[in-house]
MITOR-151048 format. One record per residue (C-alpha): residue number from 0; chain; x, y, z. Coordinates in steps of 0.05 Angstrom, whole numbers. Layout:
N
(r NUM 'A' (X Y Z)) ...
This chain:
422
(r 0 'A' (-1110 1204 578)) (r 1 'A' (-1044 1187 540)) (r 2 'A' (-1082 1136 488)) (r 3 'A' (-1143 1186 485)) (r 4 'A' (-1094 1237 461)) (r 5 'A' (-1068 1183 399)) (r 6 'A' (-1126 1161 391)) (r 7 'A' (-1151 1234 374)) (r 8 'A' (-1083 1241 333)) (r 9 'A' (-1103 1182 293)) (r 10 'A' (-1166 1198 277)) (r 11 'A' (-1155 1272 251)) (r 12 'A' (-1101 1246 212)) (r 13 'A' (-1149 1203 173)) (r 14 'A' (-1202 1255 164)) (r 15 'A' (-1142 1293 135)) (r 16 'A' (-1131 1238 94)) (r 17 'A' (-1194 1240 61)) (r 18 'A' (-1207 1310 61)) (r 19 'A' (-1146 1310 14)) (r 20 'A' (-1171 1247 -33)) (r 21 'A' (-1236 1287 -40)) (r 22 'A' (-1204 1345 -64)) (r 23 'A' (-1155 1316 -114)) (r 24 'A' (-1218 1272 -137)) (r 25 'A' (-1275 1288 -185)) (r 26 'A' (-1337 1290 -157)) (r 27 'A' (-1319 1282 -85)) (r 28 'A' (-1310 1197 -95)) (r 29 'A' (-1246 1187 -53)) (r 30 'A' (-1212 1152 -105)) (r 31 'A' (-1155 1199 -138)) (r 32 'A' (-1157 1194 -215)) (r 33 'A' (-1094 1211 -254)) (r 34 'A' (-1092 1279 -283)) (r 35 'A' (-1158 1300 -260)) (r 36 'A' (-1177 1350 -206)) (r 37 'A' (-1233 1394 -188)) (r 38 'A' (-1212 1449 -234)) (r 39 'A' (-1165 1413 -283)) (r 40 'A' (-1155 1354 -329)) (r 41 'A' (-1084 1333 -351)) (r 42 'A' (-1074 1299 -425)) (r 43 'A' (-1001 1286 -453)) (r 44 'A' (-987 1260 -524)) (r 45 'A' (-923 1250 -562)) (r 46 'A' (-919 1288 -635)) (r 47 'A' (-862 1294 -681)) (r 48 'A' (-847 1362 -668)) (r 49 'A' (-782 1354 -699)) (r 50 'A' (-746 1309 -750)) (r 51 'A' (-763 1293 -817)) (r 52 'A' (-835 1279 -805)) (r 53 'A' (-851 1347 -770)) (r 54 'A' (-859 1371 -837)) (r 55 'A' (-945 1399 -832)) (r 56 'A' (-957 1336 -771)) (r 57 'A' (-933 1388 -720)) (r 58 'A' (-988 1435 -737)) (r 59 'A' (-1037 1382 -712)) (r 60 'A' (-1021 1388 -636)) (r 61 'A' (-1020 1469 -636)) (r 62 'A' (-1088 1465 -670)) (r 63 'A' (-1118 1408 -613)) (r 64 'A' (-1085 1459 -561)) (r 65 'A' (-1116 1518 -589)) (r 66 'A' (-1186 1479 -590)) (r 67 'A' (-1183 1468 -514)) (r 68 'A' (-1163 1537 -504)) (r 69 'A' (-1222 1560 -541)) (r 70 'A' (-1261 1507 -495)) (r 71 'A' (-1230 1542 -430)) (r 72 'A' (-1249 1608 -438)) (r 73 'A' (-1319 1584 -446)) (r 74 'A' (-1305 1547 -374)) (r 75 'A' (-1279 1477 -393)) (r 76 'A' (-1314 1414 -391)) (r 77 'A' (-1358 1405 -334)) (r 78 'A' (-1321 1463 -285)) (r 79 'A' (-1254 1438 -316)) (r 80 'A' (-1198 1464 -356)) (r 81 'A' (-1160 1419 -406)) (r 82 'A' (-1082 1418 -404)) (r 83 'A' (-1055 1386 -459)) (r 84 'A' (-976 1364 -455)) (r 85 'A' (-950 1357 -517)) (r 86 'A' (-877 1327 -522)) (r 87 'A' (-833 1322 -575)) (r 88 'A' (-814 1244 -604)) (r 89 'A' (-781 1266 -673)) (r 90 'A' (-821 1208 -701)) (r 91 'A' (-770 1161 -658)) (r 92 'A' (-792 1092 -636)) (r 93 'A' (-747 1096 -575)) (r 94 'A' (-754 1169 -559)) (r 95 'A' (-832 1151 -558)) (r 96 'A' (-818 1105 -508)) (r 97 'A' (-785 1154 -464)) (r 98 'A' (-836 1209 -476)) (r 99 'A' (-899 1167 -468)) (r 100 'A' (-863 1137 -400)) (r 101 'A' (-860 1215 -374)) (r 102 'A' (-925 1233 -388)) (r 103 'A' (-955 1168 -348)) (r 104 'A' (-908 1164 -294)) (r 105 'A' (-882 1230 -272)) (r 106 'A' (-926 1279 -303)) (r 107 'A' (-996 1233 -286)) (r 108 'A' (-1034 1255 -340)) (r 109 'A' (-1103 1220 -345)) (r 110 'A' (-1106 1201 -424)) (r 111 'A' (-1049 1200 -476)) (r 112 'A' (-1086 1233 -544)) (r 113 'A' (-1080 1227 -616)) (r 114 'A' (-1014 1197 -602)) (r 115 'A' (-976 1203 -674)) (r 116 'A' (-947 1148 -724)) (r 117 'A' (-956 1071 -723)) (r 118 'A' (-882 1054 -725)) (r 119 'A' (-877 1100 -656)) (r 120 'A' (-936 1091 -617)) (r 121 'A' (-947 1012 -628)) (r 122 'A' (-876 1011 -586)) (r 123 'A' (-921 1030 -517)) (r 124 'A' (-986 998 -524)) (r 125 'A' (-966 947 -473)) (r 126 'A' (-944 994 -424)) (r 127 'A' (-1008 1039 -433)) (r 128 'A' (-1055 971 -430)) (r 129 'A' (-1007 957 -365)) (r 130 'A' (-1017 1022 -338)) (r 131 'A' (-1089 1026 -351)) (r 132 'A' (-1086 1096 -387)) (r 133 'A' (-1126 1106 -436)) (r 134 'A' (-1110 1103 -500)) (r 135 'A' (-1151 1149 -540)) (r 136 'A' (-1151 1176 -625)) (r 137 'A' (-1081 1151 -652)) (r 138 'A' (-1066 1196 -702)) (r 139 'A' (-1062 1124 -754)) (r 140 'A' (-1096 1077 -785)) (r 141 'A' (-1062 1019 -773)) (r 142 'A' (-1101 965 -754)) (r 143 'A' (-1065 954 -688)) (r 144 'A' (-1099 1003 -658)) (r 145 'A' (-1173 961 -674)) (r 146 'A' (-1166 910 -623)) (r 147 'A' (-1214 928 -570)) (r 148 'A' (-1196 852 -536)) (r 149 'A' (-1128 860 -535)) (r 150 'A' (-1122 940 -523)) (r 151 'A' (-1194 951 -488)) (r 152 'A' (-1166 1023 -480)) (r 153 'A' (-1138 1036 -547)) (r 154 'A' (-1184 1073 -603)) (r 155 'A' (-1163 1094 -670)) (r 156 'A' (-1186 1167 -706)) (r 157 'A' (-1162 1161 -780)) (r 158 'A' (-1201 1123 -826)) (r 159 'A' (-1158 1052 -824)) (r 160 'A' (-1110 1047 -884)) (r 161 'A' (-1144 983 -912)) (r 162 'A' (-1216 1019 -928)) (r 163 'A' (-1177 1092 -949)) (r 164 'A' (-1143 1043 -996)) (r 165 'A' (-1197 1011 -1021)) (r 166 'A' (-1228 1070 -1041)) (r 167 'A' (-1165 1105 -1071)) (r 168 'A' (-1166 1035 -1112)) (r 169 'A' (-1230 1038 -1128)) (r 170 'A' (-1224 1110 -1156)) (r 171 'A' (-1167 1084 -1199)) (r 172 'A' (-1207 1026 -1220)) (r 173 'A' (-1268 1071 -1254)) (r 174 'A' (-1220 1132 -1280)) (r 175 'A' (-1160 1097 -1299)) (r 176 'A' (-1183 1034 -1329)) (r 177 'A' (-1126 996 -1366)) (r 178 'A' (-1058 1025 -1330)) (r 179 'A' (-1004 982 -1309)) (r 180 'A' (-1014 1005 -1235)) (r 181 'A' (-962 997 -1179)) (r 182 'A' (-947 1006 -1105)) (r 183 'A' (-896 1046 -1062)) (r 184 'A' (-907 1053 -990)) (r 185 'A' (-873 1054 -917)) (r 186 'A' (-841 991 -896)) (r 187 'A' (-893 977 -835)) (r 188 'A' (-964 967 -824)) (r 189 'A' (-985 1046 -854)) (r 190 'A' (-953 1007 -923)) (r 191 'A' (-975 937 -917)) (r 192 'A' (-1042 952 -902)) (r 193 'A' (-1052 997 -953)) (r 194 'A' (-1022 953 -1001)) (r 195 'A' (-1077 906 -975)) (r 196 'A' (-1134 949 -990)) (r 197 'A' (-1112 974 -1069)) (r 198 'A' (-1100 895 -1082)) (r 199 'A' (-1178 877 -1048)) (r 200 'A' (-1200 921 -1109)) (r 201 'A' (-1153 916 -1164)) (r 202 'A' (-1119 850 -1161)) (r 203 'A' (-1038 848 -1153)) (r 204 'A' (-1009 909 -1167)) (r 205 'A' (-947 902 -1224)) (r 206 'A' (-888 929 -1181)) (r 207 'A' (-882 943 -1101)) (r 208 'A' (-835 991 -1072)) (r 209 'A' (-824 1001 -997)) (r 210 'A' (-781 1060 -962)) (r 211 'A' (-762 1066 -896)) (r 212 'A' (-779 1140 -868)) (r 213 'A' (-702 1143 -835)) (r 214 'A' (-672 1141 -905)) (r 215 'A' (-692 1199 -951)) (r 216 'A' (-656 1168 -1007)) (r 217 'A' (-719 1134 -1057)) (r 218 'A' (-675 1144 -1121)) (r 219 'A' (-674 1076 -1124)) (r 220 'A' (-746 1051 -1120)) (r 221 'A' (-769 1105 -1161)) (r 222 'A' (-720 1089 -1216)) (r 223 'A' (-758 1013 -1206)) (r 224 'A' (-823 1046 -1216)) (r 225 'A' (-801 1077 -1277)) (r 226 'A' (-768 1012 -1308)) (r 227 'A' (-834 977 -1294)) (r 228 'A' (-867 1025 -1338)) (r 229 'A' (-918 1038 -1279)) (r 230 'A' (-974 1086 -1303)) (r 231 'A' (-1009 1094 -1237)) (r 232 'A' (-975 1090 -1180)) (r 233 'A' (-1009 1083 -1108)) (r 234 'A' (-973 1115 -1052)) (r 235 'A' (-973 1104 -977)) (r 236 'A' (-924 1160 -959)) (r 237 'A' (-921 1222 -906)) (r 238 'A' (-918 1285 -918)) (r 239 'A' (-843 1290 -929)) (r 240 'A' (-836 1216 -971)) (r 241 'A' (-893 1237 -1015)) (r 242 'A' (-852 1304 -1043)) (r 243 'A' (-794 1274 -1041)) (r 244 'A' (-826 1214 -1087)) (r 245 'A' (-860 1262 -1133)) (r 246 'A' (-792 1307 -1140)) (r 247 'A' (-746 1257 -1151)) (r 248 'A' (-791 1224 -1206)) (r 249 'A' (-787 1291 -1243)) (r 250 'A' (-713 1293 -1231)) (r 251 'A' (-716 1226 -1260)) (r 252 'A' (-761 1253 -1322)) (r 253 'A' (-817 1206 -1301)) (r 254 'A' (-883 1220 -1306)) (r 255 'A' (-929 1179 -1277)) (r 256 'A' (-1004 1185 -1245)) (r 257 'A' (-993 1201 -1168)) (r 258 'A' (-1046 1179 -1122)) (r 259 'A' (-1035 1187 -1048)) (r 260 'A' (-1054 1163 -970)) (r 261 'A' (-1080 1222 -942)) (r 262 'A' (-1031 1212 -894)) (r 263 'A' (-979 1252 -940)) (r 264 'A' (-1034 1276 -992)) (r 265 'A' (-1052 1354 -959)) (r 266 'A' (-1030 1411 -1017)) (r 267 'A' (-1003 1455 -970)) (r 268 'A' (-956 1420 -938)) (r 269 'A' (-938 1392 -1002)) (r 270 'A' (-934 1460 -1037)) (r 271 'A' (-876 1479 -992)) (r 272 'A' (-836 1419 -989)) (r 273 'A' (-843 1419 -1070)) (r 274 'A' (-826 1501 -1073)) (r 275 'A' (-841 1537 -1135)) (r 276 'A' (-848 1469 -1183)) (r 277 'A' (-902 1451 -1142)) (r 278 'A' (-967 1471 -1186)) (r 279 'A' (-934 1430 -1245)) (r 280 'A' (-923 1377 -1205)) (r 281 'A' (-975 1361 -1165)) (r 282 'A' (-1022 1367 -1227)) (r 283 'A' (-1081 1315 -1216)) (r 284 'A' (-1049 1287 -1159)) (r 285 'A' (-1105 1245 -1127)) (r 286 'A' (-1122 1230 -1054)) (r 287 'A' (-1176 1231 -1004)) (r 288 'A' (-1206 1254 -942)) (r 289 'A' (-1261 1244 -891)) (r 290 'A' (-1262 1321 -854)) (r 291 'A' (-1286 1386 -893)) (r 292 'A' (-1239 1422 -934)) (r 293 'A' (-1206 1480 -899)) (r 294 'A' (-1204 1519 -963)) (r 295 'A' (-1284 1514 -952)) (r 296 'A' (-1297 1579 -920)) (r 297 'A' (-1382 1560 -938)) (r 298 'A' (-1370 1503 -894)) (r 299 'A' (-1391 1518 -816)) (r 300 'A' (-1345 1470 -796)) (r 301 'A' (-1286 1509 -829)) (r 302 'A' (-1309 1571 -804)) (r 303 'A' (-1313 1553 -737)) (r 304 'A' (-1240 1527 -723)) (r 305 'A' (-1213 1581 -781)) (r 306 'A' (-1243 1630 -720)) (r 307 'A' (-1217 1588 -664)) (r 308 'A' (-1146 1587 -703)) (r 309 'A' (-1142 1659 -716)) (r 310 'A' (-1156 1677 -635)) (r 311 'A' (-1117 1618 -601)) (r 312 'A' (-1071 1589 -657)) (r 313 'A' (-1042 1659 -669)) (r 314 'A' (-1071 1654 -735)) (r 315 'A' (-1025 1601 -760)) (r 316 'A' (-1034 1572 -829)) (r 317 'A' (-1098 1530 -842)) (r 318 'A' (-1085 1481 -879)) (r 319 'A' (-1110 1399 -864)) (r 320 'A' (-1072 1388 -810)) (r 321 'A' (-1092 1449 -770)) (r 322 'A' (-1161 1423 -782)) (r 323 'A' (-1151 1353 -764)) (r 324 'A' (-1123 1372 -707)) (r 325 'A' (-1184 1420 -685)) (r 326 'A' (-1229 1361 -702)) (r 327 'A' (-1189 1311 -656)) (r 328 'A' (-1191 1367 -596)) (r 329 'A' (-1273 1367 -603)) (r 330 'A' (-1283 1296 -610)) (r 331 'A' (-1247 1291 -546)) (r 332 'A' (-1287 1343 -506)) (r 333 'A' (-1355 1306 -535)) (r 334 'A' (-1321 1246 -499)) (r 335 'A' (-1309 1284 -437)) (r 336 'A' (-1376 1309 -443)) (r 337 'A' (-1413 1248 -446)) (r 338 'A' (-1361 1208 -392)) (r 339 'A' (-1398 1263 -339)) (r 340 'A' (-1384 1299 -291)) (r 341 'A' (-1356 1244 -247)) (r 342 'A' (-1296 1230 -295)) (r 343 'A' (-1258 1157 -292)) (r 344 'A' (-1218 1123 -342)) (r 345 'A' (-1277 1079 -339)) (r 346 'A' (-1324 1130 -356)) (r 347 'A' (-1289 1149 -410)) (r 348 'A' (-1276 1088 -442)) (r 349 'A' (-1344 1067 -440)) (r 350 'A' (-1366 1143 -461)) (r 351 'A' (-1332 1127 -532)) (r 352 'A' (-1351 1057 -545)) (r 353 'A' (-1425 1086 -533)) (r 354 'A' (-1410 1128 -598)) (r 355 'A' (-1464 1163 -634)) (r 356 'A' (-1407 1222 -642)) (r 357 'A' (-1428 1282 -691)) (r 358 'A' (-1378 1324 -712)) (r 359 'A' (-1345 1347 -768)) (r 360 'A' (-1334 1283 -823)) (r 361 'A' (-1359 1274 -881)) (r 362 'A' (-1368 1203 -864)) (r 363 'A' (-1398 1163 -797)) (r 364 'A' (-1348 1140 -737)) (r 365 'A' (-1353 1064 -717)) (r 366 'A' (-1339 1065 -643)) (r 367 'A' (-1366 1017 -618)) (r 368 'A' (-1351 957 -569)) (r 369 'A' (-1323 914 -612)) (r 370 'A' (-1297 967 -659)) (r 371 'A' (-1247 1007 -638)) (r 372 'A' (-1230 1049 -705)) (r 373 'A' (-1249 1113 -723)) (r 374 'A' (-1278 1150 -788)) (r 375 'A' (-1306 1090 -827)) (r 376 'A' (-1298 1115 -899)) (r 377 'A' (-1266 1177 -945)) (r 378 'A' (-1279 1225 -1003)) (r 379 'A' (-1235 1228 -1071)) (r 380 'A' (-1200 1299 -1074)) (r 381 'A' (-1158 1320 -1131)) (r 382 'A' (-1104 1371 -1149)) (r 383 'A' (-1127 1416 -1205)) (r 384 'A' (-1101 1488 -1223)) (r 385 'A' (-1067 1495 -1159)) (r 386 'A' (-1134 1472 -1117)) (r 387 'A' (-1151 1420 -1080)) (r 388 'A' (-1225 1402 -1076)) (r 389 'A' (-1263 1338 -1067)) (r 390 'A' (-1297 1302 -1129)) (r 391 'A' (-1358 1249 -1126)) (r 392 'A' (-1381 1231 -1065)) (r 393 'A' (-1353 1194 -1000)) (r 394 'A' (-1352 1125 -997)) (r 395 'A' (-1351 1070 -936)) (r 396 'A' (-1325 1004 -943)) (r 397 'A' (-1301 948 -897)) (r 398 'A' (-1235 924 -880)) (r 399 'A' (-1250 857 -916)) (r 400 'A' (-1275 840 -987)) (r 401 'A' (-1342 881 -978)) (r 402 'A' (-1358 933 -1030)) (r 403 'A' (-1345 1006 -1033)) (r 404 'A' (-1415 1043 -1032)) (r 405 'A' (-1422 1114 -1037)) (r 406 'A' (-1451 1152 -972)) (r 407 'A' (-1486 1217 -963)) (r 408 'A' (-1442 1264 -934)) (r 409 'A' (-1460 1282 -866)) (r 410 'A' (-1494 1351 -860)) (r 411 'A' (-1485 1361 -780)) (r 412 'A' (-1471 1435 -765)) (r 413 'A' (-1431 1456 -696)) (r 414 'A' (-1475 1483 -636)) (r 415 'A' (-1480 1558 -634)) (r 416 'A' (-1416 1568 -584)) (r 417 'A' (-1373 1519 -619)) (r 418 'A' (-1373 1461 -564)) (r 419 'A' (-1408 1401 -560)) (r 420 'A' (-1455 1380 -506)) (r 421 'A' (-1468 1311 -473)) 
């Protein structure tokens, strides 16, 4: 009778067991996924919500937010709501570290997204690979985050800093012919790469400055530019670095052609940094970029996450950023979409290296197996009477000695509601 009883005991306790793995599991498997329930799916990144870098990148994460709380009100993704964690790493290599390791092991989210900056998040892509967590948008275009063999669970979203560069180059090649042209960029790979891509096109540049983002102090390699006589000078900068370049070269009385990463290269932000000199300095500035304008109220794109913005970003300022950030929060739900309703890490993973994504950039995305970067080309854009608009066309280039051809710009259009569909 006694062992009957235990026996029963032991039995009910196992049913309990995995009555309670069902529940906590998506589509009734048994196995527990991180972050993922019936109802909910949990996604952490880090963002430099303060610090010198915070400066227009901190309007990126609001924006993703206020995309997947546009998404939940409309029911989620497949019966689920997104919650999106968003910590603060001031742009800190170590404090990245000690973010990222919250998010995986105490707050179990399922996927770290658009995680922000190469010098910060390169510092845990072993312990994500260890971890098995994927990996997915970095908000960069370093190169380290295009090595599907090494990181199978790593995947860029900004076109990589070798091709933008190329095509910045190229730009300078047909409108500036004849200028001594020069280089000054971040000392890692946002700098090096770049560098990489203007000298594909144009040959060694004449001078090549490097900063390092800690130290807001580039009196000095400005002053080199302007004792190199450099008439055109490419920058790889952020937000903050490329103001502070472009005022203390007019502090400096140098005038020089600017042509910027879109990394630092959005009006807006720049606009406030600069303050009232802004329009007369950032006169012609040149950059690029591969998403619709968000001063391009005829675009649907624009329209869509300007009215997502005004009812779940409490109207904040749209500016790049804000929209960058809303196109990083539906790429992600078109991943979710197509991983199904049973959601994995595996499923996802193999959702985006399926590709085929449509969203909205100007140019195509190259997930792929073997390609683990994101927009695959950019578009000139150019400062003019206090505007920014795009010029030309976009272009797509490799990361290698290929050629930069124009391309079409894409002419998808959003579904009706706003959300993307499997």
């Amino acid at each position: 009778m006694l062992r009957s009883l235990w026996r029963g005991v032991a039995v009910a306790a196992a049913l309990a067991v995995v009555a309670a793995c069902s529940e906590d599991s998506p589509g009734g498997s048994g196995a527990a996924v991180p972050g993922v329930t019936d109802t909910t799916i949990v996604v952490g990144t880090h963002q430099p919500l303060t610090g010198r870098a915070a400066a227009g990148y901190s309007k990126i994460s609001a924006a993703t937010k206020a995309y997947f709380e546009y998404v939940n009100s409309k029911g989620g993704v497949h019966g689920r709501k997104i919650e999106y964690k968003v910590v603060d790493d001031a742009y800190d290599p170590a404090k990245t570290q000690q973010v990222v390791r919250q998010l995986v092991l105490q707050d179990k989210v399922f996927a770290i997204l658009n995680g922000l900056g190469t010098p910060t998040h390169s510092g845990v892509l072993d312990f994500l690979k260890t971890n098995k967590v994927p990996d997915l948008f970095v908000s960069s275009g370093s190169a380290l985050f295009n090595q599907p063999s090494k990181y199978p669970d790593t995947f860029g979203f900004n076109v990589d800093y070798v091709t933008e560069a190329k095509v910045l180059a190229n730009y300078v090649k047909k409108t500036f012919p004849g200028r001594k042209v020069c280089f000054f960029g971040q000392n890692d790979d946002f700098g090096a790469d770049a560098l990489r891509g203007v000298e594909t096109v144009l040959g060694p540049v004449a001078v090549s400055q490097k900063y390092v983002p800690t130290n807001p102090n580039v009196a000095p390699q400005v002053g080199a530019l302007k004792a190199a006589g450099c008439q055109v000078n490419v920058l790889a900068t952020i937000t903050p670095f490329t103001a502070l370049t472009i005022g203390t070269a007019a502090k400096l009385g140098y005038r020089a052609q600017w042509v910027g990463s879109s990394v630092g290269g959005d009006f807006t932000g720049l606009s406030a940094l600069l303050g009232k000199p802004a329009g007369v300095l950032l006169e012609g500035y040149v950059t690029s970029g591969y998403l619709p304008s968000p001063l391009d109220d005829a675009n649907p794109w624009t329209k869509l996450f300007k009215d997502v913005n005004a009812k779940f970003n409490g109207n904040a300022t749209f500016e790049v950023n804000t929209l960058f950030g809303m196109a990083v929060g539906y790429t992600f739900v078109q991943a979710l979409q197509a991983a199904g309703e049973d959601l994995t890490r595996e499923s996802l993973i193999s959702a985006v290296e399926k590709g085929g994504f449509a969203g909205p950039s100007l140019v195509p995305m190259r997930y792929g197996k073997d390609d683990h970067s994101g927009f695959s080309g950019t578009q000139i854009s150019v400062i003019r009477g206090g505007k920014q608009a795009f010029v030309d066309t976009p272009y797509v280039t490799d990361t290698g000695n290929g050629p930069v051809e124009p391309h079409p710009a894409d002419a998808s259009v959003p579904p009706a509601d706003g959300i993307p569909t499997a």
